[in-house]
C-alpha positions in Angstrom: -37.1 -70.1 50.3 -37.9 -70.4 54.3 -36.2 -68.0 56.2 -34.3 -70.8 58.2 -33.1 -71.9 54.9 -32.2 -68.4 53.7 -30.2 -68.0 57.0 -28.2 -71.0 56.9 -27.2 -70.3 53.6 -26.0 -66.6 54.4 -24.5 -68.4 57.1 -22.7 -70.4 55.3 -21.7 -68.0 52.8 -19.8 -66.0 55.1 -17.6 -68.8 56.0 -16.5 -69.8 53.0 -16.5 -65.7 52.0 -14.4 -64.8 55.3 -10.3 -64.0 54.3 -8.7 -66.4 56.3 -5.2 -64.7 55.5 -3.8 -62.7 52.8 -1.2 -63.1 50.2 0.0 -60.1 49.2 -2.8 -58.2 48.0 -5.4 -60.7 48.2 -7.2 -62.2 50.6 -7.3 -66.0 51.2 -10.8 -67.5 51.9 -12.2 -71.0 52.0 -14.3 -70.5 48.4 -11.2 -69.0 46.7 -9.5 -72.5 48.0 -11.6 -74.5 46.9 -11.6 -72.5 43.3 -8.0 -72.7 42.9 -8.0 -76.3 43.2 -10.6 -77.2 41.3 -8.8 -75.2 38.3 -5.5 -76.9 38.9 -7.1 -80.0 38.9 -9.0 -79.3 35.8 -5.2 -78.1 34.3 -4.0 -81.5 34.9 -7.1 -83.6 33.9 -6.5 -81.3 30.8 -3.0 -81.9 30.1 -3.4 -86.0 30.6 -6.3 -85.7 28.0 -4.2 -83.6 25.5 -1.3 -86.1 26.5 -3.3 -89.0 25.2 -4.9 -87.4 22.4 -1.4 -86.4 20.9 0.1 -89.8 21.5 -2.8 -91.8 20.1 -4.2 -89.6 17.6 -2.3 -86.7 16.2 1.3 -88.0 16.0 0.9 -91.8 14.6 -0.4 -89.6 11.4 3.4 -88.6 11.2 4.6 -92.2 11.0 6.2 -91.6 14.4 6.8 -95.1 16.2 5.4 -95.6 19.6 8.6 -94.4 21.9 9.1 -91.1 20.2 4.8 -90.9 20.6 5.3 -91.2 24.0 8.5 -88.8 24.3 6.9 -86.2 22.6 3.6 -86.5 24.1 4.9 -86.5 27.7 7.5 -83.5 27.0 4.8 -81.5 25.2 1.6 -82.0 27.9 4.6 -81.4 31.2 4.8 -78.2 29.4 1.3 -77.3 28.8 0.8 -78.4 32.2 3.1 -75.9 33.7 2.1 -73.0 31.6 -1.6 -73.5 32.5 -0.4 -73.7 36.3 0.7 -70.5 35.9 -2.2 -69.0 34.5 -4.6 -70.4 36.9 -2.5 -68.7 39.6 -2.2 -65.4 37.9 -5.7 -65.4 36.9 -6.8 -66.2 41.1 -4.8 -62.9 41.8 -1.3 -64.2 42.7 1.6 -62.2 41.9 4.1 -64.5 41.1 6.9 -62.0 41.0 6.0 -61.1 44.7 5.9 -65.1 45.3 9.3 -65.2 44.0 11.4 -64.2 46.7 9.6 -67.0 48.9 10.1 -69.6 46.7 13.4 -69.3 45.8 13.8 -69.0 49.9 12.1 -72.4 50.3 13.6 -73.7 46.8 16.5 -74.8 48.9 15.0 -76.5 51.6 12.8 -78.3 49.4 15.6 -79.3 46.9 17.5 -81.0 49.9 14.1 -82.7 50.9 13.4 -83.8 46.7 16.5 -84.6 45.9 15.6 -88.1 44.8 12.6 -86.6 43.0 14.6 -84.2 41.4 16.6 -86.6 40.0 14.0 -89.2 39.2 12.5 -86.0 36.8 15.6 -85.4 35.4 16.5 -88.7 34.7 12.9 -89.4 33.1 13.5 -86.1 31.0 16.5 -87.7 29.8 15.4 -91.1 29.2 12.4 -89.1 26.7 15.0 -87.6 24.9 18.3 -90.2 24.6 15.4 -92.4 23.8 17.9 -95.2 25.5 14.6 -97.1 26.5 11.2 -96.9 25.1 7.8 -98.1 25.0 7.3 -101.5 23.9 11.2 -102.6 24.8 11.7 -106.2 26.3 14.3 -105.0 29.0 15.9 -106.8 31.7 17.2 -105.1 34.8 18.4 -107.6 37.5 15.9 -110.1 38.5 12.9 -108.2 36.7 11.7 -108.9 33.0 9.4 -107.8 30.7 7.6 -105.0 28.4 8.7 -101.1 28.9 4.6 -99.9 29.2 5.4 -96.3 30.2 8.3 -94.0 30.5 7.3 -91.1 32.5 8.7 -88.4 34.1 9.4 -89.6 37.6 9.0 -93.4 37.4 9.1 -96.1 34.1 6.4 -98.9 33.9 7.2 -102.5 33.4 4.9 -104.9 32.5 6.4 -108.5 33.0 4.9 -111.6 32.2 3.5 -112.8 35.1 1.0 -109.5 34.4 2.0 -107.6 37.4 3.5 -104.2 36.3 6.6 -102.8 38.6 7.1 -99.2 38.5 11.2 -98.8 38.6 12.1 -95.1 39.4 14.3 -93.5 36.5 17.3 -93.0 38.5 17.7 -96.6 39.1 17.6 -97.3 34.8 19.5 -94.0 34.5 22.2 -95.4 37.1 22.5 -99.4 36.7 22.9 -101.3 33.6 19.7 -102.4 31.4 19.4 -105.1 29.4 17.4 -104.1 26.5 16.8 -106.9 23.8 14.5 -104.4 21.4 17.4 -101.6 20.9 18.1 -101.7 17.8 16.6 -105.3 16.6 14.6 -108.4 18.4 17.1 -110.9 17.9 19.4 -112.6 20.6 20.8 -115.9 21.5 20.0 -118.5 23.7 22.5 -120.4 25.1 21.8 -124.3 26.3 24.5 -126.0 28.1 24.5 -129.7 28.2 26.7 -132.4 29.2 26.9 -136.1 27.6 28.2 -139.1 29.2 32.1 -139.7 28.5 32.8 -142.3 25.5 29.7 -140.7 23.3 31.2 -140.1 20.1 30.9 -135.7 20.2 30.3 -135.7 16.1 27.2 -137.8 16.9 25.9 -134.8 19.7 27.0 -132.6 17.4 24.8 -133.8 14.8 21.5 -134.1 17.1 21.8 -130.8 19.1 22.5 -129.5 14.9 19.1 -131.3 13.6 17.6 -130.5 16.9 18.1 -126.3 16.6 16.9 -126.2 12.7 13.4 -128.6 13.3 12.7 -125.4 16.0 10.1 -123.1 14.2 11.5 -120.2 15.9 15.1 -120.6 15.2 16.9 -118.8 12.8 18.8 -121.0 10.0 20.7 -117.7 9.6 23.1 -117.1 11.7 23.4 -120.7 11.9 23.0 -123.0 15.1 26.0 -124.1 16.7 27.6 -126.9 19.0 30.5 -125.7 21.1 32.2 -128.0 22.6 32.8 -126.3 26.2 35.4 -128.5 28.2 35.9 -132.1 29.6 34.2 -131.6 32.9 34.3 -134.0 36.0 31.3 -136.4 34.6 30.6 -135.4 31.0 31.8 -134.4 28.5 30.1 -130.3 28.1 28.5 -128.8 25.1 26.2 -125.8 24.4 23.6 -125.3 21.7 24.0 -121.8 20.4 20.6 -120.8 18.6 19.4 -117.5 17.3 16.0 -116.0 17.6 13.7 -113.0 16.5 11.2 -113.5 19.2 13.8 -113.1 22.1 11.3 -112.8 24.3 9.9 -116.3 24.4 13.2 -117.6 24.8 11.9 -119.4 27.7 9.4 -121.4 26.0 11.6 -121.6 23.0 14.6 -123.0 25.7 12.2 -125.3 27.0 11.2 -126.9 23.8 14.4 -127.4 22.4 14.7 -129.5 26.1 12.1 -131.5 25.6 13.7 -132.3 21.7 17.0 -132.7 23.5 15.9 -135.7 26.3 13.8 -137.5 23.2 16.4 -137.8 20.7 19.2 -138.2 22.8 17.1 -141.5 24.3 16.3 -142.5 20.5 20.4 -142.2 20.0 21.0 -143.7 23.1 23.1 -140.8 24.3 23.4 -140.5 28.2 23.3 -137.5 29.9 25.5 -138.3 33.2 25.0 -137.5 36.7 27.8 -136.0 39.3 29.1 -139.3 40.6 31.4 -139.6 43.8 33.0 -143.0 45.2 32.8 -143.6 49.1 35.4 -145.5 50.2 35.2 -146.6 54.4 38.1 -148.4 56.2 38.0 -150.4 59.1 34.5 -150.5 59.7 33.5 -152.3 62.6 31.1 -155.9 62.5 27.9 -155.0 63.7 25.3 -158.2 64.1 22.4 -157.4 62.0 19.1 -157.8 63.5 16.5 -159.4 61.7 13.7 -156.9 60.6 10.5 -156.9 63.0 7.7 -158.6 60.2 4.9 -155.7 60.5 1.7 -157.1 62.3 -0.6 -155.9 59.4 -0.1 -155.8 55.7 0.5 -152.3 54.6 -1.8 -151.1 51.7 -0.1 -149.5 48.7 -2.2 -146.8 47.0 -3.2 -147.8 43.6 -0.7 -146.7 40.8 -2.9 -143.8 38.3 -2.1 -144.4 35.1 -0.3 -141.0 33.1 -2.1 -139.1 31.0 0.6 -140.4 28.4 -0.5 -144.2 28.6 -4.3 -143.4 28.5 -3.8 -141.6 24.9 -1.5 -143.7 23.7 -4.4 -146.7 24.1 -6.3 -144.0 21.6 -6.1 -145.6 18.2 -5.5 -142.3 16.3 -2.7 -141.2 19.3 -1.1 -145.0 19.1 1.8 -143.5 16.5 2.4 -140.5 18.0 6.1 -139.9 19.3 7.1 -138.6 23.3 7.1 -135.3 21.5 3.7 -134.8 20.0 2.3 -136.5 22.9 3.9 -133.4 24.6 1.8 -131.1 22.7 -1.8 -132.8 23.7 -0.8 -133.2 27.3 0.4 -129.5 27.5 -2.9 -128.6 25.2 -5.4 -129.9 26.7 -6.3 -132.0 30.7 -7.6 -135.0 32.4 -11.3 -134.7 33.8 -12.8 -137.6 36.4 -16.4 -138.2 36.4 -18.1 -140.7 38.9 -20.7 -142.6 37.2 -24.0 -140.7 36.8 -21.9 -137.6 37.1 -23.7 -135.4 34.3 -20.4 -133.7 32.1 -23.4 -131.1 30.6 -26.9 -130.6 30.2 -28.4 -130.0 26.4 -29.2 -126.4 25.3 -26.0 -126.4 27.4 -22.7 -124.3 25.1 -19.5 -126.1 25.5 -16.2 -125.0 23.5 -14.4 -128.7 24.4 -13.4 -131.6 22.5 -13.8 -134.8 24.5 -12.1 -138.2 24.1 -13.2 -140.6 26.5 -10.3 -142.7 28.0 -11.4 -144.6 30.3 -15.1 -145.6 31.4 -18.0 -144.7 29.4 -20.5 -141.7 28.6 -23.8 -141.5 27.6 -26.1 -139.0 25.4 -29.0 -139.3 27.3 -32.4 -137.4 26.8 -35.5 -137.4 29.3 -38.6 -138.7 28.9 -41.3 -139.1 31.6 -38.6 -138.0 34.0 -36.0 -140.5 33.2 -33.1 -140.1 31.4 -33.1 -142.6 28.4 -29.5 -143.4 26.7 -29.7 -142.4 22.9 -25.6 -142.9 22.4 -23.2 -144.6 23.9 -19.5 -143.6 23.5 -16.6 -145.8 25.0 -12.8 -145.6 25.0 -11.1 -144.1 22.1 -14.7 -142.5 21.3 -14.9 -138.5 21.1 -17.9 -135.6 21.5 -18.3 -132.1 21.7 -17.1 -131.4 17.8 -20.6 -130.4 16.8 -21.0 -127.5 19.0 -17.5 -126.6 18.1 -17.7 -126.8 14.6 -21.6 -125.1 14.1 -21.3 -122.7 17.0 -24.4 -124.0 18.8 -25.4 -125.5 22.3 -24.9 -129.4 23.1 -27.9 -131.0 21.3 -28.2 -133.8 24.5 -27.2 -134.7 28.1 -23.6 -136.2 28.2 -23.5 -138.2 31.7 -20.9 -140.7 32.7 -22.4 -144.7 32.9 -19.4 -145.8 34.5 -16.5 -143.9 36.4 -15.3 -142.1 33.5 -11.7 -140.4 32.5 -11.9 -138.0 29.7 -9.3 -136.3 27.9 -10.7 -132.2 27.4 -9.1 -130.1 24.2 -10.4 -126.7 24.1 -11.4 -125.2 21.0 -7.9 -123.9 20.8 -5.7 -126.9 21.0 -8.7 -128.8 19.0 -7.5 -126.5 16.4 -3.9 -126.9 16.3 -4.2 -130.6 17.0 -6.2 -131.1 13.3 -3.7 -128.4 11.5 -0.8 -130.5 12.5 -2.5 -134.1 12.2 -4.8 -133.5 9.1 -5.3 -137.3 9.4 -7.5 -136.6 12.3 -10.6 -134.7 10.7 -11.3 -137.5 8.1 -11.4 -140.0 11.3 -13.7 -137.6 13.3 -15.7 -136.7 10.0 -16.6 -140.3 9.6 -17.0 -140.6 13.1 -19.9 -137.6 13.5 -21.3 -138.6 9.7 -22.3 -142.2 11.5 -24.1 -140.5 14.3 -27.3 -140.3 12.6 -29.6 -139.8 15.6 -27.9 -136.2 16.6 -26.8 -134.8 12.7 -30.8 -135.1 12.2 -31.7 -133.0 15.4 -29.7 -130.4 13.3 -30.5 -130.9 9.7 -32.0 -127.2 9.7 -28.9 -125.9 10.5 -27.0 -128.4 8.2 -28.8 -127.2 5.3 -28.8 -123.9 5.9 -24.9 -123.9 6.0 -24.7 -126.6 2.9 -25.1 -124.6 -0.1 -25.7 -127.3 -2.5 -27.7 -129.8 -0.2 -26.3 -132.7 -2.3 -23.1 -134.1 -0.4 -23.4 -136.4 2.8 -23.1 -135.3 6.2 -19.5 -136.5 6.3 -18.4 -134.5 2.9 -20.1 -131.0 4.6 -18.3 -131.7 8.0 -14.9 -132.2 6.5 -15.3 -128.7 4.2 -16.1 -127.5 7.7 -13.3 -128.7 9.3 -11.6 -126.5 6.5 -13.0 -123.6 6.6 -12.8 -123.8 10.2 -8.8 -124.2 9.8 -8.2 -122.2 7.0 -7.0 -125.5 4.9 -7.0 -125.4 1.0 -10.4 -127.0 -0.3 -8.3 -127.6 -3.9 
């Protein structure tokens, strides 16, 4: 080593060697510093590993359920913790017992500056142990919802369904009232009030909000639905839907379905749902001349009127029958998509995980040759794509490009799924549909034969067993 080096590191050394102070009997240097807190830090790293690997590991062998998990897990590592603190300091040289009379002299300014933190620790120690609120709880506590994700000592962890997570200090669950829908089962009721035009005959409601809350998949038949019949208010007459759930936690989406039910078959019964209403009378109004309206000096332009999303499916042969309410599910499902014409939608050897219905325009399945794009397939409205890729799990065989200015309807694979398990109807149409769309089934007979066992049936019988297997329906 150069002698510069060699003195610059002796250098060094007796910096970080050099007692700074002493406590007690030993002396306080930069090194020993550093060495103390690199072992309490290792203590802690510890003590969160052992946390986790008793939570996750070793106690779900006991059949222990995820709160008491966490309650044990946090009790037993706080401890650990602490009792590995204590080594560390002992095994540096501290004397704690000489420490002792310090500490408790500071113990009482510090418990006057922690107070809240004292309590926040003794709250979460209590919360571990009553076990009032646990991990995995749907709980409510004034204007914040959602999933308990972690009770710890100082602070609990809620998750709510927006994704943020809010940590909520344990004195303020200890101290105000929680609304906990998981304590002893999921279930709860939702409440929908609704008021009906005076003169509608209330057996009538009765019988719609009833046929209403049982043709709700997530309602409970028992305990039963029920129409209360609230009071005769100042413009309707006021009832509320009682229903019961087990998923109390998607009683939003669960409220807002029944909503949707409630607006379509109250039209079909022709059952009003009034407005507040108030009569202005004014006396002794003066005359005052009206002047005749100044004609503007240029037309004004009205903006053209977009047809809804609604009226373009409902144009779709196989969407014609559909009701308000399943018309509901594709809009929610799936979205509209504009193309100018010549917009390309995808290239080939592109992968795509849509279903498209075109409702307006026309597309193309174009290939190119010489460096032009030649038209192979034409599809116009009511006409669909994109189910090959979906269904064999490979890229777009050719270039889908827009001929005209185009409106299509997208379905991701998703709703593409739960629109053919409700509407079975639907894969024979599009079976037939694909089966006559010789040009791109050859491009993959490869992979068609591969995936047809018997190599016997058409095109059309192998894509509807697809469209089976793909859905899980019975092929009996």
């Amino acid at each position: 080593m150069p002698p510069e080096v060699l003195g610059f590191w002796n250098a060094f050394l007796q910096v970080v060697e050099t007692p700074i102070l002493k406590l007690g009997s030993e002396p306080i240097s930069v090194r020993w510093l550093f060495q103390v807190i690199l072992l309490l830090v290792l203590v802690a790293i510890l003590a969160r590993f052992f946390k986790g690997v008793l939570k996750n590991q070793v106690l779900p062998r006991f059949g222990l359920d995820l709160g008491n998990r966490e309650a044990i897990s946090t009790v037993v590592s706080g401890a650990g913790g602490a009792l590995g603190y204590i080594v560390v300091l002992q095994a540096v040289g501290i004397n704690l017992d000489s420490l002792a009379v310090i500490i408790g002299g500071l113990g009482v300014g510090i418990g006057f500056g922690l107070q809240d933190v004292t309590r926040n620790l003794i709250s979460g120690l209590t919360l571990l142990i009553e076990r009032k609120v646990r991990v995995g709880d749907f709980v409510e506590i004034e204007n914040i919802s959602g999933y308990v994700q972690e009770v710890s000592m100082r602070a609990t962890v809620i998750q709510t369904f927006n994704g943020s997570n809010v940590v909520v200090p344990n004195t303020y669950l200890a101290d105000s009232p929680v609304l906990n829908w998981y304590y002893e089962t999921h279930r709860g009721r939702i409440d929908i009030p609704i008021g009906v035009a005076y003169g509608t005959d209330p057996v009538l409601v009765t019988e719609v909000l009833l046929n209403i809350a049982y043709s709700e998949p997530e309602v409970l038949s028992q305990p039963a639905p029920k129409v209360i019949f609230r009071e005769f208010g100042d413009s309707a007459l006021n009832f509320e839907l009682w229903v019961w759930t087990d998923a109390i936690e998607r009683r939003i989406f669960i409220k807002s379905s029944l909503n949707f039910k409630i607006d379509y078959y109250f039209r079909q019964h022709n059952i009003s749902i009034p407005f507040p209403q108030r009569d202005l009378w004014i006396h002794n109004l003066p005359a005052k001349e009206c002047q005749p309206a100044a004609e503007p000096s240029q037309p004004i332009a009205l903006a053209p009127v977009t047809p809804s999303l609604k009226h373009l499916l409902k144009q779709v042969s196989y969407f014609s029958c559909m009701n308000d309410l399943q018309l509901r599910f594709l809009i929610e499902a799936g979205y509209r998509k504009h193309l100018q014409a010549n917009e390309i939608l995808f290239k080939a050897q592109e992968f795509t995980t849509n279903f498209y219905i075109v409702l307006k325009g026309q597309m193309a399945a174009v290939y190119e040759r010489d460096g032009e794009l030649k038209q192979m397939l034409t599809f116009n409205v009511g006409d669909h794509f994109g189910e090959l890729p979906l269904m064999l799990g490979i890229a777009c065989p050719t270039t889908m490009m827009a001929t005209t200015d185009t409106v299509l309807f997208v379905l991701p694979q998703e709703g593409f799924e739960q629109l053919l398990t409700q509407h079975p109807y639907l894969a024979d149409d599009i079976a037939v549909a694909i089966a006559q769309r010789q040009d791109i089934i050859a491009q993959h007979q490869d992979a068609l034969r591969q995936l047809h066992s018997t190599g016997k049936s058409s095109a059309g019988d192998w894509i509807r067993n697809r469209l089976q297997k793909l859905l899980g329906w019975s092929t009996s």
